[in-house]
C-alpha positions, 0 to 999 in steps of 0.5 A: 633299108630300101629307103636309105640306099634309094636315098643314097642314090639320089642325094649322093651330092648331099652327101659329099658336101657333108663329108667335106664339110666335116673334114673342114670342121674338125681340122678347123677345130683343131687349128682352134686348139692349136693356134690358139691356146696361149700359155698351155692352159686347156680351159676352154673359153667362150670365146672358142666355144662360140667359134666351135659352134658358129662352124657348126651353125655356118655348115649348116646353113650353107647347105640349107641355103644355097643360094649366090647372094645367101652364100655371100653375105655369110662369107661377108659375116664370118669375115667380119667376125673373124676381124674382130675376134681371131678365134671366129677365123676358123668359120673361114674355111666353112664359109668359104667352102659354101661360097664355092658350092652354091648354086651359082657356083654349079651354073658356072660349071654348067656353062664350062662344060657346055662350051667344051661340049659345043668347042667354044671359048672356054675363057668366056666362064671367066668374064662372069662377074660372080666368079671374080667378086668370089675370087675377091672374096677369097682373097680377103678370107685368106688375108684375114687368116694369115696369122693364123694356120686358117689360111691353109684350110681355107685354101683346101676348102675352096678346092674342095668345094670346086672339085666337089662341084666339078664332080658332080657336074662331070657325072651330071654330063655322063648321066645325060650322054648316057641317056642321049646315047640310050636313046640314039640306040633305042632309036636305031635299033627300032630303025633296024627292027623295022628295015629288017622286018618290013613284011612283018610289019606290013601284016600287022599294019593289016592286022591293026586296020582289020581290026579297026574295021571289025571294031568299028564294024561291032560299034555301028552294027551289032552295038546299035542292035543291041542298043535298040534290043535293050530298049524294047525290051524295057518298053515291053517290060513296062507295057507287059501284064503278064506276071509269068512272062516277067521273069523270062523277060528280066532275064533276056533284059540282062542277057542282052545287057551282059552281051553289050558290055562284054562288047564293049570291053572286046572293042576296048581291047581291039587297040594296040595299048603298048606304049615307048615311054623313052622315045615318047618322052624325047618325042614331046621335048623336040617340039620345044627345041627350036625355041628353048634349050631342052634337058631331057633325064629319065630313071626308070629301071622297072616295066611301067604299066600301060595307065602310068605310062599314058598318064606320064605322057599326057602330063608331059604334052600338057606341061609342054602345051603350057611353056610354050604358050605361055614361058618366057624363058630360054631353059626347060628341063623334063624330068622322069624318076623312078623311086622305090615307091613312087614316079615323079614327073617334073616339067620346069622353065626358067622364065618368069611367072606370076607367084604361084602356089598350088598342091590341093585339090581346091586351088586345083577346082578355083583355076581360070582361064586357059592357062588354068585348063592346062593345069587343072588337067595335069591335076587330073590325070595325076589324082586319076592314077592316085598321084598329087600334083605340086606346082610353084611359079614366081621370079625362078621360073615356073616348076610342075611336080607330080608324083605318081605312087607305085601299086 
């Protein structure tokens, strides 16, 4: 149950897509029957049962491939079908609608909503050529089915589809205000914190530094101490004959031993491991600001241990190591999710990269070269936490995936 909700959440857009897609097919099996059946007779012929199927298959597909070019060339097909063979013109309206909701469609209302955010000219999403070749396309789809009660169905999906899309870009913009706003405030009240409560944090800057000192004081005195008492020691239980002595000398051995390590762990412990992770993770994308437009998302509801916490970071600050040497893009989107079993971390770009395909541990081992140091590194603070690490580049942009499993 915790599952399907989670996957409610996150796939919520999905969702909707397949609910309109739904409507559209029904109603346009239902034109099919109307508009179509000459003479009352309610046999159905292939011919329909074909276009029921095609709808079904276009649907489908329009989903799993949502690419521009990919929605284009099915709309071209379903209109082509639709001119020789009136029955397949209610493949239309589902063509139609995956025209305006593919990936193209969502990066022009992207670019509306940041004009509007910015105050620039709006009319500038209208001089995009894909736009217009898909109003065109509208237009022939329309022509085709106007014998037809298609037509209205058609016109119905492709505002559908845009007020889906608006939709799901206008909550998109609300998420990141709210995680903008989320981190004004986080940042103003540490602001606040700290002007209110000057003198206490200049007694914990004391306190901290004090033990610094002692910890470094314990390091360099009393650990070399106990270093040299460990190895003479070993020296005297190798030299020594004495089979009474042997004993007493073990157990001074361990004493000693125990004594170093139980040091060793209080040195540990001296430091100061609390970690912000929201204001950690804005800190390493504004390095990239002056040269990339940075997305920063965050989900994360519940505490994150300390080791997951570092573990995120330095995945982050290697991702972000790495666009900058190296990325030749404009974009770069930082991604932290929690999921009910597991966090995900995502670092992409949208420049260009050479084709690359990593996930195990060996293509991992067979890295070269500094770029490949970077990388190697990320797959290793993620197998250190239990997590995996995915990474894929080519023509898209370059995408880091790691996934880091919940205790």
């Amino acid at each position: 149950m915790q599952f399907f909700f989670a996957f409610l959440r996150y796939n919520k857009l999905m969702i909707y897509r397949l609910i309109d897609k739904l409507i559209i097919v029904v109603l346009s099996v239902a034109v099919l029957f109307v508009s179509f059946d000459t003479g009352g007779a309610r046999e159905i012929r292939a011919a329909w049962v074909g276009a029921v199927l095609g709808a079904v298959i276009l649907a489908t597909l329009t989903e799993v491939v949502r690419s521009h070019i990919a929605s284009v060339l099915l709309t071209l097909t379903a209109g082509v079908l639709a001119f020789f063979l009136p029955e397949m013109s209610i493949l239309l309206p589902v063509s139609v609608y995956g025209l305006f909701s593919d990936t193209g469609t969502e990066a022009v209302f992207v670019d509306y909503h940041n004009e509007k955010l910015l105050r620039k000219a709006v009319s500038k999403v209208m001089e995009k050529k894909m736009l217009w070749l898909k109003l065109l396309i509208l237009a022939g789809c329309i022509v085709l089915s106007l014998r037809h009660l298609v037509f209205l169905i058609v016109i119905g999906a492709a505002f559908l589809a845009l007020k889906t899309v608006s939709m799901a870009q206008h909550d998109k913009l609300i998420t990141d205000k709210f995680d903008n706003v989320r981190y004004d405030a986080q940042l103003s009240m540490r602001r606040q914190d700290e002007l209110s409560q000057n003198m206490d944090m200049q007694i914990r800057n004391a306190t901290l530094a004090e033990r610094n000192r002692i910890a470094r004081e314990i390091h360099d005195n009393v650990g070399h101490m106990l270093t040299r008492a460990v190895v003479q020691l070993q020296a005297i239980s190798v030299i020594n004959q004495d089979e009474k002595t042997k004993p007493y000398l073990e157990s001074v051995n361990n004493t000693v031993n125990e004594a170093m390590t139980n040091i060793r762990r209080s040195v540990h412990e001296l430091h100061d491991d609390s970690i912000d992770l929201s204001i950690g993770i804005h800190e390493i994308a504004s390095v990239l600001k002056d040269r990339f437009e940075v997305s920063v998302s965050t989900s994360i509801e519940s505490p994150v241990p300390n080791d997951v916490k570092s573990g995120i970071l330095g995945i982050l600050k290697e991702g972000v190591t790495n666009i900058s040497k190296h990325s030749t893009g404009k974009n770069v989107k930082l991604e932290v999710v929690e999921n009910v079993t597991f966090w995900r971390v995502m670092v992409s770009d949208d420049g260009k990269s050479r084709p690359m395909e990593l996930s195990r541990q060996s293509d991992f081992a067979a890295l070269e070269g500094e770029h490949g140091i970077g990388l190697y590194n990320i797959n290793s603070r993620a197998t250190s936490l239990g997590g995996r690490t995915s990474i894929r580049g080519g023509e898209e942009g370059f995408h880091i995936t790691v996934t880091i499993p919940k205790r």
